[in-house]
C-alpha positions in Angstrom: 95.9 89.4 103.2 94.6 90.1 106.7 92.1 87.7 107.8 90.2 87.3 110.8 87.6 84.3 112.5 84.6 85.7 113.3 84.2 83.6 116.3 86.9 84.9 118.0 86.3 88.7 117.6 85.3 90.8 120.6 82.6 93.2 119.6 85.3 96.0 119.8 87.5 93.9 117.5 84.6 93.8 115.4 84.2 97.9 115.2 88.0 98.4 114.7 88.0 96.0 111.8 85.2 97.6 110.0 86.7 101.2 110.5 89.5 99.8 108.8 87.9 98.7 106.0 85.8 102.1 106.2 89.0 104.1 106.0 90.7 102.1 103.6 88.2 102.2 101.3 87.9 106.5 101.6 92.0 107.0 101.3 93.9 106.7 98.3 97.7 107.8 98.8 100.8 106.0 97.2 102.2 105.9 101.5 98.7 104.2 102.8 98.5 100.3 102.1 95.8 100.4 99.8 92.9 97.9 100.2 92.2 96.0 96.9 89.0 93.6 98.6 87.2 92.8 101.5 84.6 90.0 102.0 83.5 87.7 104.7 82.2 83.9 104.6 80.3 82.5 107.1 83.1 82.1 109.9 85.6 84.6 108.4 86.3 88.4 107.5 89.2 89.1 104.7 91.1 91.9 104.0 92.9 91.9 100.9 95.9 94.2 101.2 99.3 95.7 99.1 102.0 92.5 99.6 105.0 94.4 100.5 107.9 92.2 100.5 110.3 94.9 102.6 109.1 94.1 105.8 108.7 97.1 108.4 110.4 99.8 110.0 110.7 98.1 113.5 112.8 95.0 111.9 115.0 97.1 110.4 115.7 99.6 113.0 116.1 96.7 115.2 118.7 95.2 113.1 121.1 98.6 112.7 119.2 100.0 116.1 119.5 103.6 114.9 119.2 104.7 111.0 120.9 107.7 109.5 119.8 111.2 109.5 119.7 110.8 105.6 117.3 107.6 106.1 115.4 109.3 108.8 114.2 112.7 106.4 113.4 110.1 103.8 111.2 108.2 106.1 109.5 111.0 107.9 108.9 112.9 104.5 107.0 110.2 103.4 104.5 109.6 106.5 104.2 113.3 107.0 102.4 113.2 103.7 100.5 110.3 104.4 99.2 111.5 108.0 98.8 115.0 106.2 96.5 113.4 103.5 94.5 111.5 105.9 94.1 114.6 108.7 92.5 116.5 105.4 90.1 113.6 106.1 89.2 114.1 109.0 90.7 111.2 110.4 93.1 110.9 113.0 95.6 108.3 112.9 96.3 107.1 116.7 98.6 103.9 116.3 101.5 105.7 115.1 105.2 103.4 115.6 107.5 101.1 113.8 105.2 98.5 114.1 102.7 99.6 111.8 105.7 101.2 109.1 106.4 98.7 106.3 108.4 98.8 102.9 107.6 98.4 99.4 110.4 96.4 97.3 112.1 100.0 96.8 112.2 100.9 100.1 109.0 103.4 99.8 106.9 103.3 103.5 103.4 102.4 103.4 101.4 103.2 106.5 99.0 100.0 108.1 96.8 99.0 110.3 93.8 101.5 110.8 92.0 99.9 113.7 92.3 102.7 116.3 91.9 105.4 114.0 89.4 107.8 114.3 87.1 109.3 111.7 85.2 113.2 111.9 87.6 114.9 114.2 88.9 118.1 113.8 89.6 121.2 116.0 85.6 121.0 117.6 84.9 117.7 117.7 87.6 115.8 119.7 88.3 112.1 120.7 88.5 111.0 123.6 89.5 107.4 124.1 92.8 105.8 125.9 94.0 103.8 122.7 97.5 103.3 121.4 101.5 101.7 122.5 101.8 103.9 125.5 105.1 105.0 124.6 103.5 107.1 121.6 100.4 108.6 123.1 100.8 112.4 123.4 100.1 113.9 126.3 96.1 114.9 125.9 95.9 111.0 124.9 97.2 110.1 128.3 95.3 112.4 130.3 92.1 112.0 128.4 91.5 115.2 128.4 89.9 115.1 124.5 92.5 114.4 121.4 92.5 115.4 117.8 95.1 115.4 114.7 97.5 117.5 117.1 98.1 113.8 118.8 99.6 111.7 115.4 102.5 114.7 115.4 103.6 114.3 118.9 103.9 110.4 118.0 105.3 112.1 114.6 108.4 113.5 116.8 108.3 110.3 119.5 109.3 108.0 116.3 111.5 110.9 114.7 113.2 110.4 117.8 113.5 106.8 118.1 114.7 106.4 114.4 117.9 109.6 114.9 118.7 107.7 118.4 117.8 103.9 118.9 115.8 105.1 122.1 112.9 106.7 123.2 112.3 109.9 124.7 110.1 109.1 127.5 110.6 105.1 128.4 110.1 104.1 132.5 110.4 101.1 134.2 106.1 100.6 133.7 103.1 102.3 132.5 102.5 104.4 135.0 105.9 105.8 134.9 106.0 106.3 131.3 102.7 108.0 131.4 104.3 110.3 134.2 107.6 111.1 132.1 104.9 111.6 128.6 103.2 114.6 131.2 106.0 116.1 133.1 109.5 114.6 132.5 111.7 117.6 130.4 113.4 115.9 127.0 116.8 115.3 127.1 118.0 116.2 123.4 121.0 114.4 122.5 123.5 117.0 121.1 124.8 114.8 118.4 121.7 115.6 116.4 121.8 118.2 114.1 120.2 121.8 114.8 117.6 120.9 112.0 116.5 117.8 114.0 116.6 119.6 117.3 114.5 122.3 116.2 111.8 119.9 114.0 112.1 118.1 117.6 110.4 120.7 119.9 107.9 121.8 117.7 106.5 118.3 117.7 107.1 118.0 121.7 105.2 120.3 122.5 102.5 119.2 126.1 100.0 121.6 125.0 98.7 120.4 121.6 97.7 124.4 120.4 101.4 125.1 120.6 102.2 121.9 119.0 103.2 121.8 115.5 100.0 121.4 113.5 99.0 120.8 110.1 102.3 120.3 108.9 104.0 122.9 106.2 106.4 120.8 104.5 108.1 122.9 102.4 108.9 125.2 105.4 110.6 122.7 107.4 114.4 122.7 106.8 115.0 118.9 108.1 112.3 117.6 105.7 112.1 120.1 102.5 114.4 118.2 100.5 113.2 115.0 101.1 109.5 115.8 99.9 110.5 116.6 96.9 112.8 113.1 96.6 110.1 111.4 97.4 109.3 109.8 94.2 112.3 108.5 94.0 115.2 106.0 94.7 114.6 105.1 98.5 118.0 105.9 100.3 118.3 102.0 101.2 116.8 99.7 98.8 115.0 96.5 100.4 114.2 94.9 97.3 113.8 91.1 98.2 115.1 88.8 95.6 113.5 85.8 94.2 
């Protein structure tokens, strides 16, 4: 359950929380939290979301710091079709990291927190706010030069990244120099990744969002085919919390 005082909500806070509830209420996808209520009193808003008792993605990959290759497909199998079903939406994602990753009791993710997302975008009508952790943003988000679903996969391949190695691919010493590296550092690939991952890798790093990889063909990618169709079942690491 989210909940929220009303006196202490900035007038922006206040938009963000209602296009969450908006969205919420329009998706309906087994790897989206779903929203069962929402209601207000006088001094309060409430959001009554799924209780997932496995935590998130950033506690665990901080725990074991980098997962498996095996873990990783699972993982990215599911949000791809979660970020796929809400871009058929029309709605662009924008807060994409561990953060915002949690776990059902069988290890399933479920994608949270919709305040920054963006409803009615598509290939004409663009975005164009600075929003997001920096270290995510794709490159049209840092330069504000007008965003779309194109952004969620570069943040798609920032996390891929982050999961397969325990580090990020553009990380400096501040903002500015992170926003820098995001427009004009090259990638180092680690070789101990596997051609698969190197290859799913630079389709999603691509600076120039038309060359990007787009709407994403599942069954066509070779890192993630087999996991799709897993996806139903047994996680590959169980979190189911006893008692």
């Amino acid at each position: 359950m989210k909940v929220l005082k009303k006196a202490s909500l900035k007038v922006r806070d206040r938009v963000r929380t209602k296009m969450e509830r908006d969205i919420l209420v329009e998706v309906n996808h087994p790897f989206i939290v779903k929203l069962h209520y929402a209601f207000q009193t006088e001094g309060k808003l409430y959001l009554i979301l799924d209780f997932l008792r496995g935590g998130d993605v950033f506690t665990r990959l901080s725990k074991e710091v980098m997962f498996t290759e095996e873990d990783v497909k699972f993982y990215l199998a599911e949000l791809a079709l979660a970020l796929d079903h809400l871009h058929s939406l029309g709605i662009v994602y924008r807060d994409l990291k561990p953060e915002n990753i949690l776990l059902d009791e069988a290890g399933h993710i479920k994608l949270t927190d919709f305040g920054l997302s963006k409803e009615s975008v598509d290939q004409e009508k663009k975005a164009y706010s600075f929003c997001g952790t920096v270290e995510y943003m794709a490159p049209e988000v840092v330069n504000r030069r007008g965003h779309n679903q194109s952004a969620d996969w570069w943040s798609f391949g920032v996390l891929m990244f982050e999961m397969l190695t325990g580090t990020l691919p553009f990380q400096g010493k501040d903002r500015n120099e992170t926003m820098n590296m995001i427009l004009k550092a090259k990638l180092g690939m680690p070789q101990f990744l596997s051609p698969e991952a190197q290859s799913l890798l630079r389709m999603l790093f691509k600076r120039n969002p038309s060359n990007r990889l787009g709407k994403l063909v599942l069954p066509t990618l070779v890192f993630l085919e087999v996991e799709v169709s897993r996806c139903s079942g047994p996680s590959p690491q169980n979190t189911t919390v006893k008692g």
